[in-house]
matplotlib code that plots the C-alpha trace (Angstrom):
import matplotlib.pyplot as plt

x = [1.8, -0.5, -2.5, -3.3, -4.0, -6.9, -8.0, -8.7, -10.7, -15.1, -16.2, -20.0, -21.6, -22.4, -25.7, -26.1, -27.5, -30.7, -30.7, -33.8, -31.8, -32.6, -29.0, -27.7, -29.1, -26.9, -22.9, -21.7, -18.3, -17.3, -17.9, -18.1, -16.8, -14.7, -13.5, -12.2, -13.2, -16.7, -19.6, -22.3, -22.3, -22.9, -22.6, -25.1, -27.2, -27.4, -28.8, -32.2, -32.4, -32.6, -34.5, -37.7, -38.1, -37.5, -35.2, -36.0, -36.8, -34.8, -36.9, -35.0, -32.4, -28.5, -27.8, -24.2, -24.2, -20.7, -19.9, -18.2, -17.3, -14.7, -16.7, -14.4, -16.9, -17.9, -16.3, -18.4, -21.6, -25.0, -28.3, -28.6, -25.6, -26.1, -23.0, -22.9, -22.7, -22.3, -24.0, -27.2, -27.1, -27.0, -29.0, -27.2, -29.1, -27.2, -23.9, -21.0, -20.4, -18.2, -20.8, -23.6, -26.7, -30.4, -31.3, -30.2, -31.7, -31.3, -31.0, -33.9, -35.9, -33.7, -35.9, -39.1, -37.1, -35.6, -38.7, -40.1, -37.7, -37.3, -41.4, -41.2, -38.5, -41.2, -43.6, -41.8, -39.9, -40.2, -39.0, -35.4, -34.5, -32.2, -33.0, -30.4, -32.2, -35.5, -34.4, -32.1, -36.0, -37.3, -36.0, -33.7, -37.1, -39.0, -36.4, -36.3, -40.3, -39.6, -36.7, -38.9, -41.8, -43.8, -46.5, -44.9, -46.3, -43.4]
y = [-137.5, -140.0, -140.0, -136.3, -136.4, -139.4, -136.8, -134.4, -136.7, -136.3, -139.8, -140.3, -142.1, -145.4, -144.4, -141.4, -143.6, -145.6, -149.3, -148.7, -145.7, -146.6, -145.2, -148.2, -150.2, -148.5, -148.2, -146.0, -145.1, -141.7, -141.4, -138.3, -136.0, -137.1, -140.0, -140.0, -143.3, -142.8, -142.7, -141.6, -139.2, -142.4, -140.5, -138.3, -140.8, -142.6, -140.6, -140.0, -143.0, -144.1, -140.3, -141.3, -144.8, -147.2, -149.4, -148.0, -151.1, -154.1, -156.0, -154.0, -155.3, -154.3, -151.4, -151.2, -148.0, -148.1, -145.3, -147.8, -151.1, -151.0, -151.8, -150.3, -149.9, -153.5, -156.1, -158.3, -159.3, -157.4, -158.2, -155.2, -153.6, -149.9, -149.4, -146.4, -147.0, -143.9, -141.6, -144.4, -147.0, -150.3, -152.7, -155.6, -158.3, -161.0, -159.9, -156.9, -153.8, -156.2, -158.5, -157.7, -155.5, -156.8, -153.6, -150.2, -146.5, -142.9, -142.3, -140.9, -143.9, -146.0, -144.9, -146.8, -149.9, -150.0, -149.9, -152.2, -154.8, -153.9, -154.8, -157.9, -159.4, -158.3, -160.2, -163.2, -163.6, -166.8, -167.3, -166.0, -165.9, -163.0, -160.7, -161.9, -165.2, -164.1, -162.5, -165.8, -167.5, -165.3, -165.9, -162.8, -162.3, -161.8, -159.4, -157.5, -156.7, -155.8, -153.4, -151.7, -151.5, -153.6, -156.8, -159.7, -163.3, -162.6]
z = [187.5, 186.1, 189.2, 189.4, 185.3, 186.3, 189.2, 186.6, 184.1, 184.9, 185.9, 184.7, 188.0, 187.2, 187.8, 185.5, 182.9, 183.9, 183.2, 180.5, 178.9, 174.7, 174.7, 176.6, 173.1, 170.7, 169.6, 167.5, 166.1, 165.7, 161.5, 159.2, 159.2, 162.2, 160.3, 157.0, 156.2, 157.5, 154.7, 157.5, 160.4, 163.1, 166.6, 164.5, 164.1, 166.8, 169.6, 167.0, 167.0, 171.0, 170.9, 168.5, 170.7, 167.4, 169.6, 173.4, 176.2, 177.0, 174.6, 171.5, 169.3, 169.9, 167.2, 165.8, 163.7, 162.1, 159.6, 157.2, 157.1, 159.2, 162.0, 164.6, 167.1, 167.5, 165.5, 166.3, 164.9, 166.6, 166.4, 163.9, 162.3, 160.5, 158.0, 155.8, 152.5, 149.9, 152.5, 152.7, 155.9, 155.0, 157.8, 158.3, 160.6, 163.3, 161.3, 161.6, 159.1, 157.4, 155.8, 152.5, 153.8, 153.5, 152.2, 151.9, 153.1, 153.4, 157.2, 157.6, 156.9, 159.6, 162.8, 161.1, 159.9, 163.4, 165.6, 163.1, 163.6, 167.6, 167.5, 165.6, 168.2, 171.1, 169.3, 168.8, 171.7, 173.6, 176.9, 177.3, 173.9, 172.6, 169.7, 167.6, 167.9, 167.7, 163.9, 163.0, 163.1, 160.2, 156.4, 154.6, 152.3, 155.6, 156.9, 153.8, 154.1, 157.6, 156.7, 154.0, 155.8, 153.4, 154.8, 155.4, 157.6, 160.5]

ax = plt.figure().add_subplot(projection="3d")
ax.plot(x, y, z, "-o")
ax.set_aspect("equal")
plt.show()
């Protein structure tokens, strides 16, 4: 019985979604409205975000976008965590939707602060180093001018 129930299920091909898919970047709960304790729509969210290239390439950050701070989508800490917060998205860098946001904003400020931060890691890369410690190099003032969009020496 289970057998012919797991016939029935549509299997993506492991191939469906390219290697340099933006997608493959983000994770997203399910939030608001299909969670209760969700304070932003996160699957909402995150396909705009992959869509308007702020975090497309292999160079990008990790995006957790967790509708609360729950974090039920990844517990664990991401190079950059999205946790809503009274219907605004707290940013949350190298840490999980449990843990105080840098900064806050209304979504739709979230695509610039994103490809912002997704182009200061391609900047600074070196070698083989991973986003998370590309941004654990630059201060929480630095990260703030980043989030925000204002001039900063990163």
């Amino acid at each position: 019985m289970l057998a012919r129930r797991r016939a029935n299920v549509p299997r993506i091909a492991e191939d469906s979604i390219e290697s340099e898919d933006p997608r493959r970047q983000i994770v997203a709960c399910a939030g608001a409205p299909i969670c209760a304790a969700a304070e932003i729509p996160a699957r909402t969210l995150a396909p705009g975000l992959a869509d308007s290239a702020a975090i497309a390439g292999r160079d990008a950050p990790m995006v957790h976008v967790s509708g609360c701070a729950k974090g039920c989508a990844c517990a664990r800490s991401a190079p950059v965590t999205v946790v809503g917060l009274d219907g605004r998205c707290g940013v949350v860098v190298n840490g999980s939707a449990r843990e105080r946001p840098l900064a806050t904003l209304m979504p739709e400020a979230l695509p610039g602060a994103l490809s912002r931060l997704a182009e200061t890691v391609r900047r600074l890369r070196v070698d083989d180093e991973s986003a998370a410690e590309v941004l654990s190099h630059l201060d929480r003032a630095q990260l703030v001018c980043l989030i925000h969009g204002e001039a900063t020496g990163a």
